[in-house]
N, C-alpha and C positions, 0 to 999 in steps of 0.2 A: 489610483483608486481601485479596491479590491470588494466585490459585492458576493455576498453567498446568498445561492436562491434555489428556490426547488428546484428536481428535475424534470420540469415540464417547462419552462422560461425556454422560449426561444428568443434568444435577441442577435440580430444581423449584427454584422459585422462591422458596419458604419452607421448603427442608430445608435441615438441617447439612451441611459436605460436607468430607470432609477426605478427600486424595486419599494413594492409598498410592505415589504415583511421587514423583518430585524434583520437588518443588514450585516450585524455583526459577529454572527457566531453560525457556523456551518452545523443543523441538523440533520440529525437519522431516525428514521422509528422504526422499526423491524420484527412481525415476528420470527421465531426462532426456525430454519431452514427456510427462510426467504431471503430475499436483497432488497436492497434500499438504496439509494443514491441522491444526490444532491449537487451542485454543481458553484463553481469559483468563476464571476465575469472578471475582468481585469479591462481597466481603461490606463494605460500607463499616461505618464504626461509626455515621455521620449519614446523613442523607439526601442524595443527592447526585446531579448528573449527571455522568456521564465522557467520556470519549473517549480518544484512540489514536492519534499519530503513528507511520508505519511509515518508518523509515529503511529505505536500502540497506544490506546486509550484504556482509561484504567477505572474500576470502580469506587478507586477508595478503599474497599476491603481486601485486596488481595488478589482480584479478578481481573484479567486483561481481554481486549478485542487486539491480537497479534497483527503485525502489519501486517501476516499475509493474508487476514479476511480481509484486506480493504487494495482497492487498486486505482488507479489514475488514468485517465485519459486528455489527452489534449484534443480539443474538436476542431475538427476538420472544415471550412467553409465550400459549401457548392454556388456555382454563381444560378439565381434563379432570374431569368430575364423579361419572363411574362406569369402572372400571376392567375391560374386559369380555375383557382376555387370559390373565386364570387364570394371571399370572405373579409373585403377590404384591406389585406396586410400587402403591404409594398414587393416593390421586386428589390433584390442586392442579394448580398452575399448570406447564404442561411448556416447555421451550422448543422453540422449531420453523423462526416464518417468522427468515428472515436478512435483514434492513434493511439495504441498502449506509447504510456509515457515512456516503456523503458525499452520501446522497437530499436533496431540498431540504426536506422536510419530514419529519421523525422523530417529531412526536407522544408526547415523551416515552420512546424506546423509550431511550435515552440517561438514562435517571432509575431509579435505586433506593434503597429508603429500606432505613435503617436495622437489620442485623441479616438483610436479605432480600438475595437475588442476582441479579446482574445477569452479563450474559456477553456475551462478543464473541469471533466466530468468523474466524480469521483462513485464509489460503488463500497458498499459494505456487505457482505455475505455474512450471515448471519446462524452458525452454526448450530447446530442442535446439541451440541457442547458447552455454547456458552450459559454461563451463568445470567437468570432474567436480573435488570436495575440499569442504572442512569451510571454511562461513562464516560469518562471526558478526558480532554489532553487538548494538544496544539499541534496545527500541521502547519507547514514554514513554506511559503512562497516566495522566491527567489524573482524578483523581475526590474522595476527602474527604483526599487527600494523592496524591503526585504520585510513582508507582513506575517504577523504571528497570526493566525486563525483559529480561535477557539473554536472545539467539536464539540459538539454532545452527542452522546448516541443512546436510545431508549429500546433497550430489548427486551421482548413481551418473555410473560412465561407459558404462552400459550403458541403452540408450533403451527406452521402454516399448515394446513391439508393437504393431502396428497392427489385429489383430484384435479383436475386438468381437462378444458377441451380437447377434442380431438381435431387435429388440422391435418393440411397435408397442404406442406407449402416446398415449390416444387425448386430444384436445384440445375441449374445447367450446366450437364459436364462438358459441353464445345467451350462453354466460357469460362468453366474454370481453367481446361486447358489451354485455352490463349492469353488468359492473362494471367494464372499463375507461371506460364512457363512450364505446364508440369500435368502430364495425361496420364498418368498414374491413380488406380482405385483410392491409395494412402492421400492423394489430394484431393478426393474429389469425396472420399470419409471424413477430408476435415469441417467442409462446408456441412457435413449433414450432422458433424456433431457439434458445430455451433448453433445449429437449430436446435437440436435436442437440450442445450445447455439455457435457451429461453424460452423452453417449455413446447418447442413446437417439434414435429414431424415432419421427416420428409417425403416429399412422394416416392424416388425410386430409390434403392438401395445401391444400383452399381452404375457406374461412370457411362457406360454404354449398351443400358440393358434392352434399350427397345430396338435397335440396330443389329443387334442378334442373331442367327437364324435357328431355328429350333432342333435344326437336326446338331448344331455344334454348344447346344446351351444344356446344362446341368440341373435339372430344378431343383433340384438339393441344393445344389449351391446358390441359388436363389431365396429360398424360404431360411437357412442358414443364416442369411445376410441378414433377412430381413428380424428375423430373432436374433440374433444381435444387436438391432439396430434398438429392438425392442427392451433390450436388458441394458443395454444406456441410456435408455428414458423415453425413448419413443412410445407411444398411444396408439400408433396407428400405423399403417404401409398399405400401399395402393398396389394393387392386380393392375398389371403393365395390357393396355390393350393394343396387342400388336396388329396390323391393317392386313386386309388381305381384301382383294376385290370381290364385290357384291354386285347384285343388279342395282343397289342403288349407290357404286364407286365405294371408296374404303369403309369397309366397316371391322370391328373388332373380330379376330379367327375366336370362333364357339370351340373350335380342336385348342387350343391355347389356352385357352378361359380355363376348360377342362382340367387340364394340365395342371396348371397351376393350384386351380384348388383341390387334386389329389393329391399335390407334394403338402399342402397347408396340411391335409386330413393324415397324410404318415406322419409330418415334422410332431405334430397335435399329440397323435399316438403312441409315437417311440417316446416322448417326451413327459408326458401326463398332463400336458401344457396346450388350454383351447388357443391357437391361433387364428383361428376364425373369428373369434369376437374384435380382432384387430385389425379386419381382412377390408379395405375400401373399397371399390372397382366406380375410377372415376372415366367416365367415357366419352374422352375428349375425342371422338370422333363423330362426335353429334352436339358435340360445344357450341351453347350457344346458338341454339333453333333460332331464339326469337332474332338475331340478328343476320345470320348467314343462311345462301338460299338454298337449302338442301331439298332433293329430292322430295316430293311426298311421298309418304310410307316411310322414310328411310326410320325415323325416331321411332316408329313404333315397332320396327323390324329389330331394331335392336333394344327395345325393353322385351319384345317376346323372345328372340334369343340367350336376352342374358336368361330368362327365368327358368329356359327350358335345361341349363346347362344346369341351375343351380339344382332343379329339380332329379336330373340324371345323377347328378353327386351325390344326393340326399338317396337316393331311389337304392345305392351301390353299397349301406350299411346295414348290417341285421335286421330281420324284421325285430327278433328279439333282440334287444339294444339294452348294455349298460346306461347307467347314469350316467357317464362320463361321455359314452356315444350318442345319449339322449342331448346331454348337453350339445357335443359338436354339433349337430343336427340343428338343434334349436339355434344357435349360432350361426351356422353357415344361410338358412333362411332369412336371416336377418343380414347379411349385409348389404348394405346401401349401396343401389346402383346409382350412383352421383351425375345425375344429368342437368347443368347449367341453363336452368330455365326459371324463368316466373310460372308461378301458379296462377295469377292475374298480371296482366300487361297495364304496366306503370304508365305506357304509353301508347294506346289502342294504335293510334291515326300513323306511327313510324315502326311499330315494332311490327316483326312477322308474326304469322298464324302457323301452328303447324298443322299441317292436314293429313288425313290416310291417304292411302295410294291410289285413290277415285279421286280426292282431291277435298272429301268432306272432312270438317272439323274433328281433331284429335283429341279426345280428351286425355289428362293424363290419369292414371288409374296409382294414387298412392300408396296404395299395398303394393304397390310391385315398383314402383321407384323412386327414387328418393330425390324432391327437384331442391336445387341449390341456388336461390336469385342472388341477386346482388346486395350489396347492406340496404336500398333503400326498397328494398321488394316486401318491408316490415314498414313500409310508413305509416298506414292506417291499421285499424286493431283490427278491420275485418280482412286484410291480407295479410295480419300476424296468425290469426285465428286458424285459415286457411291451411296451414300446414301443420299445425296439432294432430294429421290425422294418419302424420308421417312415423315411422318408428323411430326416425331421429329426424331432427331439424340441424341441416348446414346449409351456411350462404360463403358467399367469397364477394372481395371486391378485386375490379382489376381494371386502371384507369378510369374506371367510374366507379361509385357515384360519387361527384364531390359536392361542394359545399351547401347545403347546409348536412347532410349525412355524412357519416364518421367515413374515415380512410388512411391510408397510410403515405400520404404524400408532406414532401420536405417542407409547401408553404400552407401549412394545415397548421393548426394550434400542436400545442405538445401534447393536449390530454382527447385529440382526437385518436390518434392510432389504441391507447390506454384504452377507450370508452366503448372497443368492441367485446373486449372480456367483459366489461359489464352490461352492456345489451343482449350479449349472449346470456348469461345469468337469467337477466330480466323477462327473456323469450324464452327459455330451453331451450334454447341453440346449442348443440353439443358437438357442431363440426364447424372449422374454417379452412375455407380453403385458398391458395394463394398461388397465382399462373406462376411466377418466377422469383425467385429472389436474387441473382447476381445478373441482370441483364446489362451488357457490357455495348450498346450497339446504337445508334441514332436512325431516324430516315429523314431527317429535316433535309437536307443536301442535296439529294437527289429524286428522294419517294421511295428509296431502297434501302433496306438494314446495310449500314457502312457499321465496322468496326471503330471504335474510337483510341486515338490515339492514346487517351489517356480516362484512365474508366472513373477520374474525380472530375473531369474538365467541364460537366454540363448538369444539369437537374432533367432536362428537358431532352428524353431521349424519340422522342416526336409523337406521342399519345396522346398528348391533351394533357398530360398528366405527372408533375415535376416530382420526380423519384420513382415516379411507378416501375415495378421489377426489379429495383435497387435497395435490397434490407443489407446485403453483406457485398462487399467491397476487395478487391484483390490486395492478397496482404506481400504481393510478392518484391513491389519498389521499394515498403520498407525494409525488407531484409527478413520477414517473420513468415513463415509458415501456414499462419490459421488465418482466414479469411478475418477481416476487421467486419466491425457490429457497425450500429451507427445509432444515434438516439432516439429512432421509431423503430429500430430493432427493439431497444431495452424498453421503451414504450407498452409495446405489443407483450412484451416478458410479464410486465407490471401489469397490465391488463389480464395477464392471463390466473396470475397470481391475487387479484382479485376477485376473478371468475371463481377459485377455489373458495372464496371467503362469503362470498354471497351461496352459493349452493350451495357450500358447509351449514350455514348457519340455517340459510332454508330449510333444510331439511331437519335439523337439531328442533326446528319451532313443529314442523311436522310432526316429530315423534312425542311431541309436548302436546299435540292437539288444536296450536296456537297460528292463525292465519297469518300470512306475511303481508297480503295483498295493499293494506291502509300503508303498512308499517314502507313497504318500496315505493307505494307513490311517494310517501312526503319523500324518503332520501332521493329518487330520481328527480323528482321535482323541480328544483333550482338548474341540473344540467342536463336535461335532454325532455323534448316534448316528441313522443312517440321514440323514431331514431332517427330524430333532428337537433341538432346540437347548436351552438353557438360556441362560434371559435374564440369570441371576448368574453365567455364564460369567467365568472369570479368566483364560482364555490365548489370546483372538482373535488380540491382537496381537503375545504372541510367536509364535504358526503364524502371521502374517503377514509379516513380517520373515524368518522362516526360509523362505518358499515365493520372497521377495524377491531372499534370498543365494541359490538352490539356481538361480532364474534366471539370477542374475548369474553365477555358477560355471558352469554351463553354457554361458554365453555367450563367459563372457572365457577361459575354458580348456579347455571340452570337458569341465567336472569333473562326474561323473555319481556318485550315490550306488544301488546298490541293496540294497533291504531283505527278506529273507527270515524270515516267520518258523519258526524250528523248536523242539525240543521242550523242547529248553535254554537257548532265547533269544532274539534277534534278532541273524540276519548281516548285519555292514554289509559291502558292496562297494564299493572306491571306484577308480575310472580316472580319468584326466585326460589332455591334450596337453603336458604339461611338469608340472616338478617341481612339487610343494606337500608342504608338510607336515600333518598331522593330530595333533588332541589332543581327546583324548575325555575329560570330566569332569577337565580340567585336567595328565593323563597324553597327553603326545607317544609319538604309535602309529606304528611302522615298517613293520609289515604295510598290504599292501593289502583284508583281510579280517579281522573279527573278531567275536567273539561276544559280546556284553551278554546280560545277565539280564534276565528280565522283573521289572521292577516297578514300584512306583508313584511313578515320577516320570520326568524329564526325562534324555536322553541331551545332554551341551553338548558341541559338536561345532567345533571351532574351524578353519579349512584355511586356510594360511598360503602364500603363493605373489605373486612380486612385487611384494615388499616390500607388499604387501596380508593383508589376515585380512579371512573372513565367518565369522558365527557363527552355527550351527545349535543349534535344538532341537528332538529329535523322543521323544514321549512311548513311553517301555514298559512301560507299562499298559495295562490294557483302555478306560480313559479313562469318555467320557460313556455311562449309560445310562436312559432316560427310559421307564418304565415306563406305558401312556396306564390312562386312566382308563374304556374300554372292554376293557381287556384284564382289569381288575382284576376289572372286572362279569361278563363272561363267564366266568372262572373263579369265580365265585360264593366272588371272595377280603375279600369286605367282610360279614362275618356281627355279631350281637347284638341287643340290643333293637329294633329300629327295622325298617321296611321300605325298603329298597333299590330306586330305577327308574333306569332313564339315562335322560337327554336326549340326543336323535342330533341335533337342527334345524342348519341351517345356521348360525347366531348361539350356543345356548346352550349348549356340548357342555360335559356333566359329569355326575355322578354325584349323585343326590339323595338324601338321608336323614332320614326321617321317622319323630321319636319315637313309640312309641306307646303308653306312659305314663310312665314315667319317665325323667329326660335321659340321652342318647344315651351308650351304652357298647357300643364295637365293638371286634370284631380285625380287622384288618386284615394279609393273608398275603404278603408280596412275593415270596415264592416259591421264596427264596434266603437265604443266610444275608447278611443287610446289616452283618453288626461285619468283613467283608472291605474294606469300600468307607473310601475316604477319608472320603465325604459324604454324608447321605441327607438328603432332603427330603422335602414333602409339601404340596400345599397344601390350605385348607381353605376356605370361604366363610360366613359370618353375615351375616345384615340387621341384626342387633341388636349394641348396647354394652353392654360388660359381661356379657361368654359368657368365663369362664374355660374353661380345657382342663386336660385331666392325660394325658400318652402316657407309659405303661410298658412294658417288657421283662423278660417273665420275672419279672411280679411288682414289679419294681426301676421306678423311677420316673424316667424320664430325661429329659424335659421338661415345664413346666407355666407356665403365664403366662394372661395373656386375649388372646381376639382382637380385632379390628378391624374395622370392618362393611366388608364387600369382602373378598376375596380375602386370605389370608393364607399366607404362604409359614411353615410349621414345621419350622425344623433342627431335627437329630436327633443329638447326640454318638454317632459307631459305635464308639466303644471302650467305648459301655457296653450295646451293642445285644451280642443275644443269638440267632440262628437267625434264623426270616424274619419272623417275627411281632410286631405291634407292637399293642397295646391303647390305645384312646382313647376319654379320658369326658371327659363336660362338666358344669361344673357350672351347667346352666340350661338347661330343657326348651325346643330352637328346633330347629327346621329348619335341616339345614347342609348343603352340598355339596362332595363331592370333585372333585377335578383329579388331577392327575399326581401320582406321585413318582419324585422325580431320584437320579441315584445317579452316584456317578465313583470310579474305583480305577484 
């Protein structure tokens, strides 16, 4: 059996998978200089190797997509042995690294036996060459019988945007050198141009640039690099902060700082070219206050150092100043000193305080630094709000925060690592940052970073957190040269690639006068409540596709959608530069205004114009809403036999329950009445097999089965649910732990 599915399906290696889309024919949609991708499951009935010829596809008129826009991967399986995202998906084999199909060496990744699945990720790049329209052909899969796969591919006539967050996600040259085999710049340039290739930046430009010493190091040759690095697609590059002792132990050399950004102020000069506007200074020598116990004063020693430095470089240009030096100026003031902190503590009772050097309270002063939380440092709108007052907004994840907030970990949904380009969108988030991406090294064994034998052999390299630091993979046992991607590498690309489409189009409504605010709630709606997601999310990819059309409409006609809501419904408003026509739930609408109902489900939005149609859906419901498992504890909403603690740690966050003599019988209050909602859930955790459950409502008994050791996600039928209150007993005295419960209406 051979199944074509988007590329966000993750399915293990030894699960069932039967997909609920048109299994039959492999899809693409692409605007023109974007990628697309899509993906072939294979369950053979024997054991078998496969492979995959990719023909051209043709439009019928004379137009081809050449087979070298299109490439293949065979995916790679990691074993994942504890599942630590409190998202209910099992542990086994996940897939991840992407093996070019045509590597010289494949070690089997090309073999699946019998009853088990094997997959191949395929990719369409989508040139600004080709011609827009519908192409099609067949690609040939070779494996325990030989399947013809019809393609289709849909390329827009409308070109991706060229904007792009700015990231700075960081490279290790010790481990490219160990496990490439190969301590050469030329290796350690190829990892940073496979970053630049899915839209990301890397933080340092040369293989050993923070090891240095400054009397043998060339800043030219430095800022050189770094414009380089910039004319192959990079956004960004980070001012290296080299350490030198302070009264408060390492802090960043202010003589270095210097340094560097008067080589940025000549490279700028000689050039005609602002390099400052690209300039980051992240200062990983104060990483991380609210966790690590650093000096007091030490954090605020170094925001008044950097400022004083940037101030002496600014202080060293003309009074009387070109434009072009007004600009640098203006630029060099602005770059963001990137200090790894929450502006509000997610977690008062675990996290640190920073304090001045008496020991009283530090505030941070956001004209002068730029703080970078975590993805869930955005949970509530009054700690989104909170940084509005920054010149730029960036956050980073790094082994935290997972589930129910987005991240880049291997047992995460697929359209989790995606859904930070568009939360970035949705906030102004205009920086990501990312601690490593090739970490090759475990500490489960000892408690000490051990090199791994083999850098595919584990997910779980001991953070809490399975894949964390692993985007790109040593491409050196296959025989190839460039570091291998993996499918939350190409994830994070796609996301990034949407982040252009959502601020493109933002701003196109801007210059039209026309508010987005209605029109983004309904599309986030269905998949994210605040930036808390649901990994059994079902409508990514139609609000993906819709924010696609709502670009392309915008572009090709000026066609602008606004959405108000009021008390009786939602008003849609619709303008354009020429005719089109509208049909909403399959009724053709002749007004340019009207009112829909609120309720639970989809608005299909059809606009016909130039012998063209896009198809919108925008949800009017209250959509996703994700209850955490700290809100549940602080309202003292989990009561009965057992005593109740939360865990707040970095790694372990959830709610603990402990019998205390006979097995666990609790109510659990959500607050609200749940037989409203389409869906509720729950998850729940055991170490042990064979923990039966019983959850009733109102007495009535409305789920009961056993759980799973790990994480287990419990639906909840709401038609038979009863007010807000839900009862659950076990039948066998253990130790169990709650997470979230999900809810969408």
């Amino acid at each position: 059996m051979l199944i074509c599915a988007d590329s966000l399906v993750r399915v293990r290696r030894e699960e069932n998978f039967i997909s609920n889309e048109n299994t039959g024919k492999l899809r693409f949609f692409a605007l023109k200089n974007s990628t697309a991708s899509a993906q072939l499951i294979l369950k053979p009935k024997e054991d078998c190797t496969f492979s995959v010829v990719l023909s051209p596809l043709t439009d019928g008129k004379g137009n081809l997509i050449p087979a070298e826009c299109l490439r293949a991967f065979y995916e790679k399986y990691i074993f994942v042995d504890r599942n630590w995202q409190k998202n209910g998906f099992p542990v086994g084999d996940y897939p991840d690294a992407l093996i070019p199909a045509d590597a010289p060496v494949l070690h089997g990744e090309n073999f699946v036996k019998a009853g088990e699945n094997g997959a191949i990720y395929i990719e369409l790049n989508a040139a600004t060459t080709l011609r827009a329209g519908t192409y099609r052909g067949v690609f040939e899969v070779t494996a325990d019988e030989i399947y013809r796969i019809e393609v289709e591919a849909e390329i827009s006539e409308t070109t991706l945007p060229s904007r792009k967050p700015r990231s700075l996600f960081a490279v290790n040259g010790e481990q490219v050198a160990h496990f490439e085999k190969d301590a050469s710049q030329e290796a350690y340039d190829r990892y940073c141009e496979m970053l630049i290739a899915h839209g990301l930046s890397p933080t340092g430009c040369f293989l050993r640039e923070t090891s240095l010493p400054s009397d043998r190091f060339a800043y030219s040759d430095w800022i050189d690099k770094c414009a380089e690095m910039i004319e192959k697609g990079a956004n960004a590059f980070s001012i290296p902060s080299m350490a030198v002792k302070s009264a408060y132990g390492d802090s960043f050399s202010p003589e270095e700082l210097f340094k560097r950004l008067l080589a940025i102020k000549q490279k700028s000069i000689e050039t005609g070219k602002n390099y400052f506007e690209y300039a980051v200074f992240y200062d990983w020598l104060i990483d991380e206050p609210f966790l690590c116990e650093y000096p007091n004063g030490k954090v605020e020693f170094h925001v008044n150092n950097f400022c004083s430095v940037i101030n002496k470089v600014a202080e060293g240009f003309p009074i009387e100043r070109t434009a072009f030096e007004q600009e640098l100026v203006d630029s060099l003031l602005k770059i963001p000193h990137i200090v790894t902190d929450f502006l509000q503590r997610t977690s008062p009772e675990t996290m640190r305080a920073v304090c001045k050097a008496d020991g009283s309270p530090y505030v941070y002063d956001l004209s002068k630094v730029t703080l970078c939380p975590k993805f869930d440092g955005y949970r509530t709108q009054e700690m989104a709000d909170g940084y509005a007052q920054q010149r730029e907004r960036w956050w980073y994840g790094c082994n935290t925060p997972n589930a129910p907030f987005p991240g880049y970990h291997i047992d995460d949904a697929g359209q989790s690592a995606q859904l930070v380009g568009w939360l970035m969108a949705k906030y102004g988030i205009s920086g990501n940052l990312y601690w490593v991406v090739n970490y090759g090294m475990e500490i489960n064994t000892t408690g000490k970073p051990l090199w791994l034998d083999d850098a595919f052999s584990t997910a779980h390299r001991g953070f809490g957190a399975n894949g964390d630091g692993v985007l790109l993979y040593p491409g050196e046992s296959y025989g190839i040269k460039e570091p291998i991607s993996c499918l939350r590498l190409k994830a994070i690309r796609d996301g990034n690639q949407d982040y252009a489409v959502l601020t493109e189009t933002k701003r196109e409504y801007e210059t039209r006068g026309i508010p987005t605010d209605g029109l983004w709630s309904r599309l986030f709606a269905p998949i994210a409540d605040g930036v808390k997601l649901d990994a059994y999310g079902r409508y990514f990819d139609l609000s993906r596709r819709t924010a696609i059309a709502l670009y392309e409409l915008v572009k090709e006609i000026g066609f602008t959608l606004e959405v108000k809501e009021e008390e009786d419904g939602f008003r849609f408003t619709f303008l354009a530069d020429c005719d089109y026509i509208v049909s909403v739930n399959g009724q053709r609408r002749d007004k340019q205004a009207l009112i829909l109902e609120k309720n639970s489900g989809f608005a299909e939005i059809t606009v016909e114009y130039k012998n063209k149609r896009k198809n919108l859906a925008l949800w009017l419901g209250t959509g996703l809403k994700v209850i955490l498992h700290e809100t549940l504890f602080a309202r003292k909403a989990i009561t009965g036999n057992a005593s109740v603690t939360i865990n707040q740690d970095e790694i372990r966050r959830r709610v603990a329950v402990t019998p205390k003599n006979d097995p666990i019988r609790l109510k659990i209050d959500a607050g609200e009445d749940l037989s409203k909602y389409i869906s509720c859930a729950f998850l729940i955790r055991v170490k042990e097999c064979g923990v039966g459950y019983e959850v009733k409502s109102n007495g009535k008994t409305v789920a009961c089965g056993e759980l799973s050791p790990d994480w287990n996600r419990v639906e909840l039928p709401t038609e038979l649910l009863s007010g807000g209150e839900i009862e659950l007993a076990l039948k066998k005295r253990v130790k169990i732990w709650l997470g979230e419960i999900y809810l969408f209406a």
